[in-house]
Jmol script that loads the backbone (N, CA, C; Angstrom):
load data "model"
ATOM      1  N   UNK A   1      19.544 -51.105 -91.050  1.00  0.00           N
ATOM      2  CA  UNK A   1      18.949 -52.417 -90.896  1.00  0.00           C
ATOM      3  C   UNK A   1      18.995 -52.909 -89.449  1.00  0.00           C
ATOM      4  N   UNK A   2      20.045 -52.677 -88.626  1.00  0.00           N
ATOM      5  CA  UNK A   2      20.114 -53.289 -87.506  1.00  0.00           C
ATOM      6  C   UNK A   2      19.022 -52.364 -86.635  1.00  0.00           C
ATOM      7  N   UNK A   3      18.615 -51.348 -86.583  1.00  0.00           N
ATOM      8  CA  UNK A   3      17.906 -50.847 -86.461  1.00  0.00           C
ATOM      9  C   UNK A   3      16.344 -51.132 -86.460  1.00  0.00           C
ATOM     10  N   UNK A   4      16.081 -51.605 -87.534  1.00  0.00           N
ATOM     11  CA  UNK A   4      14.847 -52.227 -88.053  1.00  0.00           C
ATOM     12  C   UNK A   4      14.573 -53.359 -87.242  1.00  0.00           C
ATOM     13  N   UNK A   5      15.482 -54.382 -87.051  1.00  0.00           N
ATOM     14  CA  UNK A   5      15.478 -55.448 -86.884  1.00  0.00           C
ATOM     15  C   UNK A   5      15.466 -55.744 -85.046  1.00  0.00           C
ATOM     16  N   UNK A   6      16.298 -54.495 -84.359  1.00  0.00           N
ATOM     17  CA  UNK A   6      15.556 -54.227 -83.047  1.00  0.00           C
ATOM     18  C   UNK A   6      14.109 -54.057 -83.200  1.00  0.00           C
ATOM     19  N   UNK A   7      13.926 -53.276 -83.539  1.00  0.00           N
ATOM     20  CA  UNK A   7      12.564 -52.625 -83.583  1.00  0.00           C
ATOM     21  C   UNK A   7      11.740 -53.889 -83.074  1.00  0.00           C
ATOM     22  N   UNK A   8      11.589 -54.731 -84.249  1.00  0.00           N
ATOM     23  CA  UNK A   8      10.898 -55.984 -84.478  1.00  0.00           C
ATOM     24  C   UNK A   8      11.224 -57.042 -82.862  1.00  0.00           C
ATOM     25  N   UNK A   9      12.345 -56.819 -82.727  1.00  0.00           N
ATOM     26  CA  UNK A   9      12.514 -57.523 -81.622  1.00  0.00           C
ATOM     27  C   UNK A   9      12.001 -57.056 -80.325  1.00  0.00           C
ATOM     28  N   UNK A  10      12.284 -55.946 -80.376  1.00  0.00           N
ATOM     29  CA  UNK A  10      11.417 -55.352 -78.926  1.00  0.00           C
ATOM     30  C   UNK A  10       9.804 -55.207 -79.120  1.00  0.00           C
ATOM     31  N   UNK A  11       9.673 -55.140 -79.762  1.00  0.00           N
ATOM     32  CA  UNK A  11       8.098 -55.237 -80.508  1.00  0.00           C
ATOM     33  C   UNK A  11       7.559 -56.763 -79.445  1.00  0.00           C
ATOM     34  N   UNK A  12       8.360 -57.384 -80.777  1.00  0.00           N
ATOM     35  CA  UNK A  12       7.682 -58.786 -80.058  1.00  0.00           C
ATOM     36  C   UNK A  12       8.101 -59.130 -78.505  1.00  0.00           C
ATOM     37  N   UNK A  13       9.010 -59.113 -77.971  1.00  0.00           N
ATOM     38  CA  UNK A  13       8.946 -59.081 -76.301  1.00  0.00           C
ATOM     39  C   UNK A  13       8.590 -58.136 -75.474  1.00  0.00           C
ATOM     40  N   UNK A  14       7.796 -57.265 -76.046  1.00  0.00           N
ATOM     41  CA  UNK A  14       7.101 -56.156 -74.811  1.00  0.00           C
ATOM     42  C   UNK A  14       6.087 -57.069 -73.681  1.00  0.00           C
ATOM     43  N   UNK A  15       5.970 -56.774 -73.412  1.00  0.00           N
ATOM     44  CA  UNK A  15       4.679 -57.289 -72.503  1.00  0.00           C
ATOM     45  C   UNK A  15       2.955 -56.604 -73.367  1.00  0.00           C
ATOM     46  N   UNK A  16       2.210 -57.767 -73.528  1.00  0.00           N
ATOM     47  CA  UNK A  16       1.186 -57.210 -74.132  1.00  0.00           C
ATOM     48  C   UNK A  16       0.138 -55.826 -73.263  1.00  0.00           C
ATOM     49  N   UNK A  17       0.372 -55.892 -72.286  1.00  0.00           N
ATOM     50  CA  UNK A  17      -0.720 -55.257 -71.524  1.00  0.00           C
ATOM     51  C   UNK A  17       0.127 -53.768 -71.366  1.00  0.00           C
ATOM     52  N   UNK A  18       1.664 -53.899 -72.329  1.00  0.00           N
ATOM     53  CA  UNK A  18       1.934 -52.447 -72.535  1.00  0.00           C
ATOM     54  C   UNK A  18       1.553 -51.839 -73.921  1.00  0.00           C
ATOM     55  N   UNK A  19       1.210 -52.973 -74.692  1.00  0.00           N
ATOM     56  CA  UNK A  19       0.749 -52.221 -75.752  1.00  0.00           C
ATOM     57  C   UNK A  19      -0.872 -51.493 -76.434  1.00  0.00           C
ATOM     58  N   UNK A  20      -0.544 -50.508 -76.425  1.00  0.00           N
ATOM     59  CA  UNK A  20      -1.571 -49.808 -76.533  1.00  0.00           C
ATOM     60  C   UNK A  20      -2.208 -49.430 -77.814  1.00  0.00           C
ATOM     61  N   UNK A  21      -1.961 -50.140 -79.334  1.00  0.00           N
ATOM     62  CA  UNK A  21      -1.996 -49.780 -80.419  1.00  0.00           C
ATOM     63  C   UNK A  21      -1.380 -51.160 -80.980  1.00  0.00           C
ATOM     64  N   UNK A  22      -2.316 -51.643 -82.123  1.00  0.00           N
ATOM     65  CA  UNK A  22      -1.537 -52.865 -82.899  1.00  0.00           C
ATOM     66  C   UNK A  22      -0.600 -52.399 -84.131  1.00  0.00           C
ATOM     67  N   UNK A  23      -0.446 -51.104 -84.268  1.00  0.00           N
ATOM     68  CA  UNK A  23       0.133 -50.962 -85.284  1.00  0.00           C
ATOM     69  C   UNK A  23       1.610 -49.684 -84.458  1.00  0.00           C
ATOM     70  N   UNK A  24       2.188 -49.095 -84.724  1.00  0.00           N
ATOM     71  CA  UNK A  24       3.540 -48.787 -84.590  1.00  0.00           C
ATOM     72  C   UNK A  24       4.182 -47.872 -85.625  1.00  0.00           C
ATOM     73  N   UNK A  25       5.374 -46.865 -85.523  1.00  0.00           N
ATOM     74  CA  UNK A  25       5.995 -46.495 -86.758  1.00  0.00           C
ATOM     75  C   UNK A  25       7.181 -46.251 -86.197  1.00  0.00           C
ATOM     76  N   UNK A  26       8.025 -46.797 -86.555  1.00  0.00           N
ATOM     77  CA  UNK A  26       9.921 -46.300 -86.064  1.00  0.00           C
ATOM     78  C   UNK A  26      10.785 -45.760 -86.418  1.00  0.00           C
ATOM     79  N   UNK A  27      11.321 -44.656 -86.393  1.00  0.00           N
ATOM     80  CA  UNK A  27      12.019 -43.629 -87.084  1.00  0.00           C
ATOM     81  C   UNK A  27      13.129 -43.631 -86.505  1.00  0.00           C
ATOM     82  N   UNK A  28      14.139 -43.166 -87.317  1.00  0.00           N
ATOM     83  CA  UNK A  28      15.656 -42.661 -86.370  1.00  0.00           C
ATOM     84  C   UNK A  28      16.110 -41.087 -87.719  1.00  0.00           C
ATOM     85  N   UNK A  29      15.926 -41.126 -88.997  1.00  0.00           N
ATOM     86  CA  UNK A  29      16.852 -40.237 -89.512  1.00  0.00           C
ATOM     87  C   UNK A  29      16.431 -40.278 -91.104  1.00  0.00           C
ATOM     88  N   UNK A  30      15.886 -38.842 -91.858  1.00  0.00           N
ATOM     89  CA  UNK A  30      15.508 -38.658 -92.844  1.00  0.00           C
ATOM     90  C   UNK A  30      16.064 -37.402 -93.693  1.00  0.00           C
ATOM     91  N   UNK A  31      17.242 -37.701 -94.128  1.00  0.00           N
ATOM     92  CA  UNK A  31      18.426 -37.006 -94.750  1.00  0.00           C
ATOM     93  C   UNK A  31      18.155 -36.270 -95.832  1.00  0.00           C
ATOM     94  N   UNK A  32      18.857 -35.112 -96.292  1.00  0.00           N
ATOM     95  CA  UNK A  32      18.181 -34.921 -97.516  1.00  0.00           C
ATOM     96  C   UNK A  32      18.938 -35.261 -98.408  1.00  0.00           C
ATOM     97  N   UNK A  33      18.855 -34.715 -99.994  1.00  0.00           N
ATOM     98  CA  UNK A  33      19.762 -35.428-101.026  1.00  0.00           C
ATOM     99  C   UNK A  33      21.030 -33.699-100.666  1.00  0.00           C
ATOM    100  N   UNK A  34      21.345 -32.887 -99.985  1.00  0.00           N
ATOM    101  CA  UNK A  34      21.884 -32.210 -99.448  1.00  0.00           C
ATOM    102  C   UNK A  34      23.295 -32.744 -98.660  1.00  0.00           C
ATOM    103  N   UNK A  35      22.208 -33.352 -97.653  1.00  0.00           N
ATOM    104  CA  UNK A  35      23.104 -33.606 -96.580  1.00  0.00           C
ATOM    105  C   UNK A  35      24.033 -34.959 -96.452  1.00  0.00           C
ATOM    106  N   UNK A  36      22.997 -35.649 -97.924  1.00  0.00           N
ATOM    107  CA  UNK A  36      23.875 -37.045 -98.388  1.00  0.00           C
ATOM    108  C   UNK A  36      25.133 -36.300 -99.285  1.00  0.00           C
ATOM    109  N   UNK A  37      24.934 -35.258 -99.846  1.00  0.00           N
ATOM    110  CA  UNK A  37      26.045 -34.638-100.722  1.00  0.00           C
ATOM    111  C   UNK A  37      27.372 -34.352 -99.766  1.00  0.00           C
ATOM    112  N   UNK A  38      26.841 -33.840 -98.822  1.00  0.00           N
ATOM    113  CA  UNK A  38      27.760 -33.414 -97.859  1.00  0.00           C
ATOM    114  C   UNK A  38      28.917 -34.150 -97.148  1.00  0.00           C
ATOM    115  N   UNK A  39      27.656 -35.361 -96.495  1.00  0.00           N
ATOM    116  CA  UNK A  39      28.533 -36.516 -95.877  1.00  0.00           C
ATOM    117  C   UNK A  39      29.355 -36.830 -97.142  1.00  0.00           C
ATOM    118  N   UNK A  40      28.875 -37.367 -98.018  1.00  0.00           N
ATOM    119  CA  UNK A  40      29.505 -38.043 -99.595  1.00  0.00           C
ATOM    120  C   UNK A  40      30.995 -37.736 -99.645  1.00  0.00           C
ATOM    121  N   UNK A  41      30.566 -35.763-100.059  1.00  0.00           N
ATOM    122  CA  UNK A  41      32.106 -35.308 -99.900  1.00  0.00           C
ATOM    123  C   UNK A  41      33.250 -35.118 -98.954  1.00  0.00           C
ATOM    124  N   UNK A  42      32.648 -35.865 -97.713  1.00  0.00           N
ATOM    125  CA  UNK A  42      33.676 -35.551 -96.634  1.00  0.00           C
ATOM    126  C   UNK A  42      34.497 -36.561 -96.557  1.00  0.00           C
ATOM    127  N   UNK A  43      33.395 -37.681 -96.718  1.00  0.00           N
ATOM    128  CA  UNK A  43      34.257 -39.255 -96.950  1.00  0.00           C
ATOM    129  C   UNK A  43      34.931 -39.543 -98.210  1.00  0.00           C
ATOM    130  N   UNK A  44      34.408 -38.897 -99.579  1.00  0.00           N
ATOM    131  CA  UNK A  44      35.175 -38.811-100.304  1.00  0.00           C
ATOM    132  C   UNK A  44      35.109 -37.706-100.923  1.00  0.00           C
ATOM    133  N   UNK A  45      36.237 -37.035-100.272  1.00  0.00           N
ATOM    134  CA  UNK A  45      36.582 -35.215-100.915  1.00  0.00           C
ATOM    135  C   UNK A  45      36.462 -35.447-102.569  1.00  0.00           C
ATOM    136  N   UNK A  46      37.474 -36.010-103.239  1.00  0.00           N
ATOM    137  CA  UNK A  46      37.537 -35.823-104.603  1.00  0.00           C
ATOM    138  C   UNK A  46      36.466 -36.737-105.769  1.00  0.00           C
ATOM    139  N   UNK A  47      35.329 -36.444-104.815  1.00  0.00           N
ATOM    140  CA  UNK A  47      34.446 -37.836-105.558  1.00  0.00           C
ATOM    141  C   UNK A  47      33.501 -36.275-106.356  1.00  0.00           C
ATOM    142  N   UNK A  48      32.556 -36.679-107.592  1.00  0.00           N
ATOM    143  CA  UNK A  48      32.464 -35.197-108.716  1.00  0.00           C
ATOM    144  C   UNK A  48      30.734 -36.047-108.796  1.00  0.00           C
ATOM    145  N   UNK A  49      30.101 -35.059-108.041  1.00  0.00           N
ATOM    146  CA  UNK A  49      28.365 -35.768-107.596  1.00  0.00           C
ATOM    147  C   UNK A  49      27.659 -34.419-108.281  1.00  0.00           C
ATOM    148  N   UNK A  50      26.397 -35.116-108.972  1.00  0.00           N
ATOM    149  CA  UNK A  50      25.719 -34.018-109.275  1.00  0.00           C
ATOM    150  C   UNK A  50      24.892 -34.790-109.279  1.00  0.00           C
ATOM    151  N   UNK A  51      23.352 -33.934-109.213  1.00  0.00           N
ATOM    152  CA  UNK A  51      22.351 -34.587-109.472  1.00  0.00           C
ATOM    153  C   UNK A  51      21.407 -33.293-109.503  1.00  0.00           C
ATOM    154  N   UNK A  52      19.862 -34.006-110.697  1.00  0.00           N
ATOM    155  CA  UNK A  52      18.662 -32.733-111.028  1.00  0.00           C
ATOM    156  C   UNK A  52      17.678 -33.833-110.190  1.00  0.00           C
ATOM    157  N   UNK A  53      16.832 -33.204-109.450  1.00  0.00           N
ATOM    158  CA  UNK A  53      15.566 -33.547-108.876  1.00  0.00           C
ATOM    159  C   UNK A  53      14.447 -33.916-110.315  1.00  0.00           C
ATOM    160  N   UNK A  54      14.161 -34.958-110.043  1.00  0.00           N
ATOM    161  CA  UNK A  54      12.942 -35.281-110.605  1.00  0.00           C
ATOM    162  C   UNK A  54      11.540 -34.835-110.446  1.00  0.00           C
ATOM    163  N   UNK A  55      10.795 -34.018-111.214  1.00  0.00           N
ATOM    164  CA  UNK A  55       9.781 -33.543-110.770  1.00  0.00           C
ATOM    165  C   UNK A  55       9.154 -34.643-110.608  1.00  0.00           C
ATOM    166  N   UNK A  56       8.598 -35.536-111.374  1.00  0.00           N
ATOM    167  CA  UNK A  56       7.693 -36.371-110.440  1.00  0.00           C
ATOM    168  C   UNK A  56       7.835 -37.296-109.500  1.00  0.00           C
ATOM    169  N   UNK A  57       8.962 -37.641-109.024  1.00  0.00           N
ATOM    170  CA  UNK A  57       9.078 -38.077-108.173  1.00  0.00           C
ATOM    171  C   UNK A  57       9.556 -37.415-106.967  1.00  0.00           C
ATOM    172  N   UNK A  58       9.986 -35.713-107.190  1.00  0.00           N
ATOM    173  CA  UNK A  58      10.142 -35.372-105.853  1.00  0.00           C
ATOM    174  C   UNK A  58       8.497 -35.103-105.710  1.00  0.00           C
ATOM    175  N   UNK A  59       7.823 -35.287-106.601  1.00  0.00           N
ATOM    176  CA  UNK A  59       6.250 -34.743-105.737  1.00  0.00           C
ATOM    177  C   UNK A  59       5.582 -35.607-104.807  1.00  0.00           C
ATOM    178  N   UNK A  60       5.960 -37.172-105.829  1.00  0.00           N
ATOM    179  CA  UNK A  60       5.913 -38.042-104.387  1.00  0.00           C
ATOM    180  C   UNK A  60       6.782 -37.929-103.233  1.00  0.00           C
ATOM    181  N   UNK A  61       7.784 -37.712-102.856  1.00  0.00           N
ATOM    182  CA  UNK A  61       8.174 -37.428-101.821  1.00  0.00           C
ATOM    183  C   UNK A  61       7.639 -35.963-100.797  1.00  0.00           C
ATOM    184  N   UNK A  62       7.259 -35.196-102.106  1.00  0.00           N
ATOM    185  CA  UNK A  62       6.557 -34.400-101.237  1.00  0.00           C
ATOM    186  C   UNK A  62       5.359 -34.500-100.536  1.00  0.00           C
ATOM    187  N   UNK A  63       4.530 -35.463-100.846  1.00  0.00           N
ATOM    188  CA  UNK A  63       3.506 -35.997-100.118  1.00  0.00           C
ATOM    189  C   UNK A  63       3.604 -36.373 -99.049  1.00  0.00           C
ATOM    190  N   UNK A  64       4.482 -37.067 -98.866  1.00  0.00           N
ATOM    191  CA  UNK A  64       4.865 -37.777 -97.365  1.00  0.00           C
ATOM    192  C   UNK A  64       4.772 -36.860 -95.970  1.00  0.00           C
ATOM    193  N   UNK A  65       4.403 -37.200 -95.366  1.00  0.00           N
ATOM    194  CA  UNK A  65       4.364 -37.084 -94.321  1.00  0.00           C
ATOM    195  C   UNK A  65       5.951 -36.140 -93.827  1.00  0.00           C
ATOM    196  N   UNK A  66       6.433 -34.626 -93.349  1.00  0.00           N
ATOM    197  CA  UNK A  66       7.209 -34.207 -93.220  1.00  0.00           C
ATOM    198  C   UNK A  66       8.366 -35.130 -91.702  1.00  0.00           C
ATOM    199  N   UNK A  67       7.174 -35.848 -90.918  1.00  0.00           N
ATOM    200  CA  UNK A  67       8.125 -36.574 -89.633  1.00  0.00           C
ATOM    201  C   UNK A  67       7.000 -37.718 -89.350  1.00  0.00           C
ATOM    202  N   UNK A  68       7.525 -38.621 -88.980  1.00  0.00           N
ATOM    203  CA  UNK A  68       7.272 -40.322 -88.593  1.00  0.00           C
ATOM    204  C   UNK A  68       7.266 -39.801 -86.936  1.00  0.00           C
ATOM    205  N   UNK A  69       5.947 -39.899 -86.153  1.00  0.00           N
ATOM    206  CA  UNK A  69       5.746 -39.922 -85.233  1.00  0.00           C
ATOM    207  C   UNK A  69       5.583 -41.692 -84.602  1.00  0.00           C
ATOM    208  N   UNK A  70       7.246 -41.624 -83.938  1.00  0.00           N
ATOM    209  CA  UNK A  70       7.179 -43.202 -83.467  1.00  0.00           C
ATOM    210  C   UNK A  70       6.955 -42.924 -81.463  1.00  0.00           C
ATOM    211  N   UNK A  71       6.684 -41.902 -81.156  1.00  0.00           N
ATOM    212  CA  UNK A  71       6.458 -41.393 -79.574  1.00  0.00           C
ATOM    213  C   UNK A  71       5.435 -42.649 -79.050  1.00  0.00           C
ATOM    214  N   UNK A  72       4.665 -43.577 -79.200  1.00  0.00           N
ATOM    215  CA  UNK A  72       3.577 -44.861 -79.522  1.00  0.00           C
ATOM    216  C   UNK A  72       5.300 -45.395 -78.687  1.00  0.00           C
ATOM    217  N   UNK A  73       5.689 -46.067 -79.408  1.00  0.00           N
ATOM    218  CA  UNK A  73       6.623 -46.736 -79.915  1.00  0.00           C
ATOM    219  C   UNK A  73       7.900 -47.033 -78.623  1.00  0.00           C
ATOM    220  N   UNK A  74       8.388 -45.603 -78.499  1.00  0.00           N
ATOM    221  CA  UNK A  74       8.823 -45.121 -77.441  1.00  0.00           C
ATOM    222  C   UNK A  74       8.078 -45.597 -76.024  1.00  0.00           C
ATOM    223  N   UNK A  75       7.045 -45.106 -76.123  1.00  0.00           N
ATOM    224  CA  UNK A  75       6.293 -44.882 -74.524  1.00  0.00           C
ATOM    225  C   UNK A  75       6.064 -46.449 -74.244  1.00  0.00           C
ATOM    226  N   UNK A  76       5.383 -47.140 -75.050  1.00  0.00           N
ATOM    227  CA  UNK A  76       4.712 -48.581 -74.873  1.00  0.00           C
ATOM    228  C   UNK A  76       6.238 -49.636 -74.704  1.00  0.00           C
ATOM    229  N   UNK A  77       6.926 -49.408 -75.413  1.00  0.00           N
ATOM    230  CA  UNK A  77       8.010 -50.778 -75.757  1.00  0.00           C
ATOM    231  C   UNK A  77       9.652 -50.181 -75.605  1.00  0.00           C
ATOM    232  N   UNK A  78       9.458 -49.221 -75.551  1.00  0.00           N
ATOM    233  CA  UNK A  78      10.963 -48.709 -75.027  1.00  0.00           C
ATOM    234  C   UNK A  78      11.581 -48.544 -75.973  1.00  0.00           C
ATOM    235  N   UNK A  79      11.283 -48.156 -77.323  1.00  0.00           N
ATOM    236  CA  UNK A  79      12.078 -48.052 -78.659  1.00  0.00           C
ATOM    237  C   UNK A  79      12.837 -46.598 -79.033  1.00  0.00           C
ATOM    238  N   UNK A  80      14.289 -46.905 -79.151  1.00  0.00           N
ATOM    239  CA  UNK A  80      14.716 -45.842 -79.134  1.00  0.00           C
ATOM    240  C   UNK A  80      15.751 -46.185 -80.765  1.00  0.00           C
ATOM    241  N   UNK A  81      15.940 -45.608 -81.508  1.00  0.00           N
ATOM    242  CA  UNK A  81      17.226 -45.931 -82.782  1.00  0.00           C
ATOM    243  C   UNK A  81      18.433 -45.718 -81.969  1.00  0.00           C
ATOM    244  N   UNK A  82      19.238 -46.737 -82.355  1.00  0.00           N
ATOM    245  CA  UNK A  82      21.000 -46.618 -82.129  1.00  0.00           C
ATOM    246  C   UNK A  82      21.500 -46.355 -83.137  1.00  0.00           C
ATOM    247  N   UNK A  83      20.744 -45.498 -84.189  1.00  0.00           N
ATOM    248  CA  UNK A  83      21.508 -44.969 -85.319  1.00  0.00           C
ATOM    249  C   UNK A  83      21.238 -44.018 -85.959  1.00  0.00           C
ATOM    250  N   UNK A  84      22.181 -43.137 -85.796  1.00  0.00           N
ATOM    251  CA  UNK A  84      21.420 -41.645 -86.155  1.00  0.00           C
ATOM    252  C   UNK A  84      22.125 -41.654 -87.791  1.00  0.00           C
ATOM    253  N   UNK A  85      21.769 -40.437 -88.461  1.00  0.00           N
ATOM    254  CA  UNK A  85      22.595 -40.881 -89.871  1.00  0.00           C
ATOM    255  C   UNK A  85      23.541 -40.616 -90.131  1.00  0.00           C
ATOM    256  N   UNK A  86      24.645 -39.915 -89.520  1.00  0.00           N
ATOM    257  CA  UNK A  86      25.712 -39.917 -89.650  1.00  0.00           C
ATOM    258  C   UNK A  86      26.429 -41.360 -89.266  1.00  0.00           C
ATOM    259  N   UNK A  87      26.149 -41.744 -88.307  1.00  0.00           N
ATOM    260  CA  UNK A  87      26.591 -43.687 -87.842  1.00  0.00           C
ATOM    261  C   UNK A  87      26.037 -44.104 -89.081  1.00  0.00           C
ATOM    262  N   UNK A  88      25.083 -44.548 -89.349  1.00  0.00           N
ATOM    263  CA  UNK A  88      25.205 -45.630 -90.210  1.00  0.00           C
ATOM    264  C   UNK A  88      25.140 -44.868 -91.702  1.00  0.00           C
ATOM    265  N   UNK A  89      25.861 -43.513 -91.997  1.00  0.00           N
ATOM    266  CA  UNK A  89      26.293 -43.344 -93.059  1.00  0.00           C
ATOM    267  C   UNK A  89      28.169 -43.858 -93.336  1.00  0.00           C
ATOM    268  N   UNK A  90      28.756 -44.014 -92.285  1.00  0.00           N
ATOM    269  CA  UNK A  90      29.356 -44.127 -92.116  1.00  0.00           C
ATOM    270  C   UNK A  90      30.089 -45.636 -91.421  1.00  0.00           C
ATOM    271  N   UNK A  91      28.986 -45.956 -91.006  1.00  0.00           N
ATOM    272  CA  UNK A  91      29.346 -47.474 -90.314  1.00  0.00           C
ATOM    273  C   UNK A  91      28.709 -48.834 -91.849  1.00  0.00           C
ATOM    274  N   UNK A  92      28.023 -48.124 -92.384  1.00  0.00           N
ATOM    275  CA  UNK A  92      27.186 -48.776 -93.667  1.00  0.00           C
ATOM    276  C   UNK A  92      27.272 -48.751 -95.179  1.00  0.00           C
ATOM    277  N   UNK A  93      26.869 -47.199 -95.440  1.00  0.00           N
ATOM    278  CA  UNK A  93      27.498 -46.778 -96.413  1.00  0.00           C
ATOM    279  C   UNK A  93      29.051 -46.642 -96.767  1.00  0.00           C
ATOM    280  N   UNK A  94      29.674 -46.261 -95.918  1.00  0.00           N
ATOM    281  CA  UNK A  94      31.332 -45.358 -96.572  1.00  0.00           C
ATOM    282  C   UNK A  94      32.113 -46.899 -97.104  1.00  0.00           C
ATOM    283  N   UNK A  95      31.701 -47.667 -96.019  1.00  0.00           N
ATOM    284  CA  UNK A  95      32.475 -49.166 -96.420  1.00  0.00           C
ATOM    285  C   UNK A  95      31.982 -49.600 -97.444  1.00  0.00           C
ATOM    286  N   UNK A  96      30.710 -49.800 -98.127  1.00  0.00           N
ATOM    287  CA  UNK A  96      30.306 -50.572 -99.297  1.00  0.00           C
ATOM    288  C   UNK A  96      30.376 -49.600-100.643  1.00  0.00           C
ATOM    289  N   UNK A  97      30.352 -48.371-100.103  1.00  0.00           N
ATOM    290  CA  UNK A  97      31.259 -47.590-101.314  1.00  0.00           C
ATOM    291  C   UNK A  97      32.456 -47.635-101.779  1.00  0.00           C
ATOM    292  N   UNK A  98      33.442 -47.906-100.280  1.00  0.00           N
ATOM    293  CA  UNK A  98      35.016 -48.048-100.665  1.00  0.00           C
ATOM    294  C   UNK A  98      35.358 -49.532-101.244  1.00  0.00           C
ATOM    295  N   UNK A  99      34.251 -50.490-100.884  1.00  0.00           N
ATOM    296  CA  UNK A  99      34.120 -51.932-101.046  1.00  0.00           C
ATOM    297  C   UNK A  99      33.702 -51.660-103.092  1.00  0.00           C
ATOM    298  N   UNK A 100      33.220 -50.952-103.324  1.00  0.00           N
ATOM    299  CA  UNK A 100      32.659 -50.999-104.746  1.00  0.00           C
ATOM    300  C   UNK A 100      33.737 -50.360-105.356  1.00  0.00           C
ATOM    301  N   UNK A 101      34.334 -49.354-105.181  1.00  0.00           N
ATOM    302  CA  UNK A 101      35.098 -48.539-106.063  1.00  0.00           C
ATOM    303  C   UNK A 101      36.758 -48.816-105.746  1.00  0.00           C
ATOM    304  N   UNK A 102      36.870 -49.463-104.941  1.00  0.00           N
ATOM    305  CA  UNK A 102      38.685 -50.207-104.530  1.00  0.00           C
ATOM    306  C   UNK A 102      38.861 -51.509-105.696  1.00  0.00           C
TER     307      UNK A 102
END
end "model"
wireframe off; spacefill off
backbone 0.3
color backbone group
């Protein structure tokens, strides 16, 4: 979220005569249900996760677009993420998990 919410902010104070496009896309980090398993178990070793993929809904996800080209974004307004996903799996998630299950 804090992320997002730059975005929006540098958005709106660019200088107009740098922007080159009215529209925009901002990316920082698109995890898989893998690598959420992974982090999961590191932060909590003895936690017992399983999960089956949904066919129809991984097909929507398979539609998508494989990467969010925010390079626009970058060049015009100076947008960079301060959060890759390990930070805010960890600065976001691990706490409102330990916050739910304590």
């Amino acid at each position: 979220m804090p992320d997002a919410v730059k975005s929006l902010v540098l958005l709106q104070e660019a200088p107009r005569i740098a922007l080159t496009q009215t529209v925009y896309n901002v990316t920082s980090f698109c995890p898989t249900a893998r690598e959420l398993l992974d982090l999961t178990l590191k932060a909590f070793p003895q936690a017992e996760i399983n999960f089956v993929p949904d066919t129809h809904r991984q097909g929507i996800v398979d539609s998508w677009p494989q990467d969010i080209d925010d390079s626009a974004a970058r060049r015009d307004w100076g947008w960079h993420p301060d959060y890759g996903f390990e930070r805010a799996y960890s600065d976001y998630l691990v706490p409102a998990i330990r916050a739910r299950y304590q």
